[in-house]
C-alpha positions in Angstrom: -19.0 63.6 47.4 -20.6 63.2 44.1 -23.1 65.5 45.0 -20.8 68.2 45.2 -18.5 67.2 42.5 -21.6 67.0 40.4 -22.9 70.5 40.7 -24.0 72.3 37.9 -27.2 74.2 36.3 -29.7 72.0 35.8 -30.9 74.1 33.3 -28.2 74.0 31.0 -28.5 71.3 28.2 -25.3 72.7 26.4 -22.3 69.9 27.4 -18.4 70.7 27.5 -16.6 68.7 24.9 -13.1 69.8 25.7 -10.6 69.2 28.9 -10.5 72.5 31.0 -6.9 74.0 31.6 -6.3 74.2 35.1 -6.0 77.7 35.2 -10.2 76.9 34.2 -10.3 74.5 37.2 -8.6 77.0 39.8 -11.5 79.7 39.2 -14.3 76.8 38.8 -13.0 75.4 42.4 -12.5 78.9 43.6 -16.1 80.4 42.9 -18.0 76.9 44.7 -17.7 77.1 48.2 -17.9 73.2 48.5 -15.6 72.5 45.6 -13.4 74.8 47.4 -13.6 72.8 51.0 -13.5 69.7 48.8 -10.1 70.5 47.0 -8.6 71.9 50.9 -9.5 68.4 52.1 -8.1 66.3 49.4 -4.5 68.6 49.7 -4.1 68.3 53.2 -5.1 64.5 53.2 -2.3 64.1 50.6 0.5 66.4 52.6 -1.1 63.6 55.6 -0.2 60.8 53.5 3.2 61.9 52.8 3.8 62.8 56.5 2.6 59.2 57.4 4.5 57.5 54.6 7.8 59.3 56.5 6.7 58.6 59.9 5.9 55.0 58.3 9.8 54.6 56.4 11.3 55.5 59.7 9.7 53.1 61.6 10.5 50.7 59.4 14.1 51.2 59.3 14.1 51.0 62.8 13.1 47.6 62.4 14.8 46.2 59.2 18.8 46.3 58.4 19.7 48.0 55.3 19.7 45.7 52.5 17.5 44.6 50.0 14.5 43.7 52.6 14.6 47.2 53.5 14.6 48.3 49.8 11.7 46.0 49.0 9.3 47.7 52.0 10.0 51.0 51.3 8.3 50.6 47.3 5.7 49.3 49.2 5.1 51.8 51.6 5.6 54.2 49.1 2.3 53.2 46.6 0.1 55.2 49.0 1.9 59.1 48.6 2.3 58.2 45.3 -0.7 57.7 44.1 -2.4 60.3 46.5 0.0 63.0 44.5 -1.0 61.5 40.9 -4.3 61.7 42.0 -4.0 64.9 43.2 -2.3 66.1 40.3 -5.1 65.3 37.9 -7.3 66.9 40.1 -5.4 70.3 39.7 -4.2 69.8 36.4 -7.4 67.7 34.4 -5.1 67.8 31.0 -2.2 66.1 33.0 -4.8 63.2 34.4 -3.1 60.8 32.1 0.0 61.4 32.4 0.1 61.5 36.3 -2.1 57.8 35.8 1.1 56.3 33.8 3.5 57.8 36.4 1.3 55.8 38.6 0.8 52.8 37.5 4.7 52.3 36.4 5.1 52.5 40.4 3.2 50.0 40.9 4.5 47.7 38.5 7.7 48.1 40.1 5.7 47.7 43.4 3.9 44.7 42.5 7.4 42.7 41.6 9.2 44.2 44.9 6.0 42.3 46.5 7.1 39.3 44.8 11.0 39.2 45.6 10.4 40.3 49.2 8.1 37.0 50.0 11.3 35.5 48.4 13.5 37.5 50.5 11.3 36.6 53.9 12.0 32.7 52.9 16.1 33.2 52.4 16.4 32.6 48.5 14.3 30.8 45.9 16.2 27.8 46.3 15.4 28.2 50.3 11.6 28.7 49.9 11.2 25.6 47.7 13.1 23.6 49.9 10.6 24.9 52.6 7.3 24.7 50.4 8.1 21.1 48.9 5.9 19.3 51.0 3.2 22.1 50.6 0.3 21.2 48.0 -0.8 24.2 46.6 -4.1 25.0 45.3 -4.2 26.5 41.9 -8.1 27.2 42.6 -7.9 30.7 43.4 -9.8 34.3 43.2 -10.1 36.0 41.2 -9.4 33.6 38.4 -10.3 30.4 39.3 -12.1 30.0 42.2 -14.7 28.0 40.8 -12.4 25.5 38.9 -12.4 22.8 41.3 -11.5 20.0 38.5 -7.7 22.2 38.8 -5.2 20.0 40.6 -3.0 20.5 43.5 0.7 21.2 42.9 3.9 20.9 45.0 6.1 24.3 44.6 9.2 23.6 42.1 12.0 26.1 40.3 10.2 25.9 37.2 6.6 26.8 38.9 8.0 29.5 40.4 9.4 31.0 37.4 6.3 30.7 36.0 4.8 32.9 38.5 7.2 35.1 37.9 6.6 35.7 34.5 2.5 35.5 35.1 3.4 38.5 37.5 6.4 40.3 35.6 3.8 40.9 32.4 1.5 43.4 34.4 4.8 45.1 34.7 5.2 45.9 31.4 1.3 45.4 30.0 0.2 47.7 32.6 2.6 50.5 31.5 2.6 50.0 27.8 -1.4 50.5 27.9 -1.0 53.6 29.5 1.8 55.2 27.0 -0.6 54.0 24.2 -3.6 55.9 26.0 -1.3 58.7 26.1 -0.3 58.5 22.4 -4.2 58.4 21.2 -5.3 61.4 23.8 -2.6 63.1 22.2 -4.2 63.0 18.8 -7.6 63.3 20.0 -8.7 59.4 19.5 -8.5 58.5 23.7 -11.2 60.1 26.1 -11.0 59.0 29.5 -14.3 57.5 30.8 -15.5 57.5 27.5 -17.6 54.0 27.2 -18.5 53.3 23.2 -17.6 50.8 20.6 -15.0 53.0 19.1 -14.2 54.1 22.5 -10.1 52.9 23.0 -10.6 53.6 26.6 -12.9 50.5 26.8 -10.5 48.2 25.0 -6.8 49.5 26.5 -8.8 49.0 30.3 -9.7 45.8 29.5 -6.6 44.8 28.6 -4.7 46.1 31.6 -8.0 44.7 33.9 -7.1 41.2 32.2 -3.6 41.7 33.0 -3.7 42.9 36.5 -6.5 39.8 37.4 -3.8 37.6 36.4 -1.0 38.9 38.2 -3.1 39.1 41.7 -4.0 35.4 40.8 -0.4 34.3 40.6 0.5 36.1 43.4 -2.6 34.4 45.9 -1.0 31.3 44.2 2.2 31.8 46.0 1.0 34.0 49.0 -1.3 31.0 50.0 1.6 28.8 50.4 3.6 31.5 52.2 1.4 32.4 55.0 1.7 29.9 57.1 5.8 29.9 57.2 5.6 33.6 57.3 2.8 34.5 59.8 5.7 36.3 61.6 6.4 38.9 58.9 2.3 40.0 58.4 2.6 38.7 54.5 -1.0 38.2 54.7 -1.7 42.3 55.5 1.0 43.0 52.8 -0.7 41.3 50.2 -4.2 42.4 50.9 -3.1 46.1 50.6 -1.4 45.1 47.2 -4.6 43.8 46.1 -6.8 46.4 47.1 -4.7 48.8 45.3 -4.6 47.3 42.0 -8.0 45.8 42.0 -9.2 49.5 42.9 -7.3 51.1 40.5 -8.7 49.8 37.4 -12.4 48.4 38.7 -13.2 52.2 40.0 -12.3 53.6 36.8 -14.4 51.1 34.9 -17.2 51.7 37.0 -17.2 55.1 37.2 -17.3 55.0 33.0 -20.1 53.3 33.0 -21.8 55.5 35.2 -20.6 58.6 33.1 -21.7 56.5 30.0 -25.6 56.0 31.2 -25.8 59.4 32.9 -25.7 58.9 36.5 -23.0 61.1 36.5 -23.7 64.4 34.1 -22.1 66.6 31.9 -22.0 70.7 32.3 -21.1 73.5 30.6 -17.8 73.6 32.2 -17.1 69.8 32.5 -18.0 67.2 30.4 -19.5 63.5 32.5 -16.4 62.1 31.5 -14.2 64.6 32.9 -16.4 64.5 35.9 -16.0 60.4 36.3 -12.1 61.2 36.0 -11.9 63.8 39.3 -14.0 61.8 41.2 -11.8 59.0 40.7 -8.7 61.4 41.5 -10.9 62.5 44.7 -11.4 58.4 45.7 -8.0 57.7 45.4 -6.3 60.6 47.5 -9.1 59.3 50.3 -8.4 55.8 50.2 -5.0 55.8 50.1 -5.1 58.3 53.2 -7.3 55.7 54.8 -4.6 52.7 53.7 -1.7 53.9 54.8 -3.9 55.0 58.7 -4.6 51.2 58.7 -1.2 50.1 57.1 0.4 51.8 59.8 -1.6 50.5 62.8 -0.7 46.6 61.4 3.1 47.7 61.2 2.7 49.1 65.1 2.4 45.4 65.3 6.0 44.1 64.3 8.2 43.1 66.4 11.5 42.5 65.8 13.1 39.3 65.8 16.4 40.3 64.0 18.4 39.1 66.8 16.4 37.4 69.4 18.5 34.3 70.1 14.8 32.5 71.2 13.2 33.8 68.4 16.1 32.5 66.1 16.8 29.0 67.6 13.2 28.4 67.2 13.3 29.7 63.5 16.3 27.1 63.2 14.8 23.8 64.3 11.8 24.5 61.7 13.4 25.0 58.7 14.0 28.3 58.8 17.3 30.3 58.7 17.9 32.8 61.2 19.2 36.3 60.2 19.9 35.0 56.6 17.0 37.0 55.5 19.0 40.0 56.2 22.2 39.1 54.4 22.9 39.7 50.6 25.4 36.4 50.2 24.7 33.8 47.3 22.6 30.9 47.1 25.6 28.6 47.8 26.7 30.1 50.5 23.2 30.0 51.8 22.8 26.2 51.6 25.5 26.0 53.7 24.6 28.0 56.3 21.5 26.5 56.7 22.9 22.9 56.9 25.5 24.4 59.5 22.1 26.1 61.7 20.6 21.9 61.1 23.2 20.9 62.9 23.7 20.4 66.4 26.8 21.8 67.2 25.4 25.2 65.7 22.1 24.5 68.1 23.9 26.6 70.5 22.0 29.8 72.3 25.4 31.5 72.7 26.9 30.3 69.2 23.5 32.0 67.3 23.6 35.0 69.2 27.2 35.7 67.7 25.9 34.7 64.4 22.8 37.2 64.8 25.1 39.9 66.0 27.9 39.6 62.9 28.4 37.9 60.1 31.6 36.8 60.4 30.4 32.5 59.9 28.3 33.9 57.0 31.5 35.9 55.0 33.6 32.9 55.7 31.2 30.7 54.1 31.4 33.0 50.9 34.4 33.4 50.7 35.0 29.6 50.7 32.7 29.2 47.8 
């Protein structure tokens, strides 16, 4: 791929200094042959990706009530189109590359703190999930941060640690953002360049920054997801998170590498398009394959769910460890909550007939809230 992207007279020595328009781009992409096949390939992959994210949302209601579960999955299923049509975008459009990068990367922000409230969600409540966790001693030795600290102790999941990883996770939703409208701001008066690796260069400092940020946020999340995956094998947390990863670790290493490449000239400049220009598609062309390539392997895990929404086995042996059948799927308060869970404890409530009316209505569930 960089091979083709990369075409250009080698006997030229003359560099382009300015972003082409895209009406530049069309005819560029229009007179190479392979640019041409190149360009076909990355718009049909991304009109795939859409067509899989649908295929993907329907599937997914299928399984899922509506409610704020259902909410949560779909901003996560929706990161891959997204970003294949940002991509995409800057692809077309070079001049719109930032732009379409801050549309982006405020998705995933939201994305990253859906991730966050739909582990919460899979437990019944935060009050639920630290009542299920207590006894849990989580490491706070963890990639990408701390791996190697092993002198960090062990902690037992409370409110105020969870609100703390809250707000360790919250601040890439706003740093990660902000960086980008301050990008924008400097490109606009001729101070950003994208790919652009110097001491003056405010690329280097504003994708540190949001590499700092987004390091931190993965780490709190492995924090909690490591504690998680054991009382939520059922709900494939463990895939979920890894594709969350990938997707913000890929998003700001690749760009970083690619710079550097562009910086030392592995990838070079031409008369049409400068190296950093250059480093910029190719990173548009990476992202519309890979998320093409996620969303394929996203969708063969979710082929995997079953569903366990009202399964009276399923939910009597959900019960007896802890954990609440069909609350997940019910927006009530955190008092009424605690009391249905005390009710499902009991043994009057340990009744295959009894939780199979509860899984089929609400009805215990309402009274409960209304009582409260």
């Amino acid at each position: 791929m960089i091979d083709i992207i990369m075409l250009n007279d080698t006997n030229e020595t003359v560099c382009a200094t300015t972003l082409v328009t895209s009406k530049e781009m069309f005819e560029w992409n229009t007179s190479h042959i392979s640019s041409k096949l190149l360009l076909a390939t990355a718009s049909v992959l991304t009109c795939l990706t859409f067509c899989l994210f649908l295929e993907s949302f329907k599937y997914m209601t299928s399984k899922v009530p509506f409610g704020a579960r259902r909410g949560y999955l779909a901003w996560l299923i929706g990161i891959y189109p997204v970003f294949s049509a940002t991509s995409l975008t800057g692809i077309y459009i070079p001049r719109a590359s930032i732009l379409a990068n801050w549309c982006a990367n405020i998705y995933l922000a939201v994305c990253i703190y859906a991730f966050l409230m739909l582990t919460v969600n899979y437990f019944g409540g935060v009050m639920v999930m630290v009542e299920r966790l207590k006894d849990t001693k989580i490491r706070l030795n963890r990639p990408p941060l701390a791996c190697c600290c092993l002198c960090l102790p062990n902690i037992i999941l409370t409110e105020v640690h969870f609100h703390r990883i809250r707000i360790a996770v919250l601040q890439v939703c706003v740093i990660r953002p902000l960086v980008l409208f301050i990008a924008a701001v400097l490109w606009a008066d001729g101070i950003y360049v994208q790919a652009q690796i110097s001491k003056d260069s405010a690329f280097v400092y504003l994708n540190t920054v949001s590499l700092i940020s987004t390091l931190i946020a993965v780490y709190s999340l492995s924090i909690l997801h490591k504690a998680s995956v054991e009382p939520l094998k059922g709900y494939l947390i463990k895939s979920k998170f890894i594709s969350m990863k990938i997707v913000m670790l890929t998003t700001n290493i690749q760009n970083l590498v690619l710079a550097f490449l562009s910086r030392f000239g592995v990838i070079e400049c031409s008369t049409h398009f400068s190296s950093e220009v250059r480093a910029n598609i190719l990173y548009n062309y990476l992202v519309v394959f890979e998320t093409f390539f996620m969303l394929f392997i996203g969708r063969l895990i979710l082929s995997q769910w079953k569903d366990i929404r009202c399964n009276p086995v399923d939910t009597l042996s959900m019960a007896s460890s802890g954990l609440p059948p069909n609350i997940f799927d019910l927006d009530i308060n955190d008092a009424a909550r605690r009391n249905y869970i005390s009710l499902l404890k009991s043994v009057s409530m340990m009744d295959e007939t009894v939780v199979k009316t509860a899984c089929e209505n609400s009805r215990i569930v309402k009274t409960l809230e209304t009582d409260v």
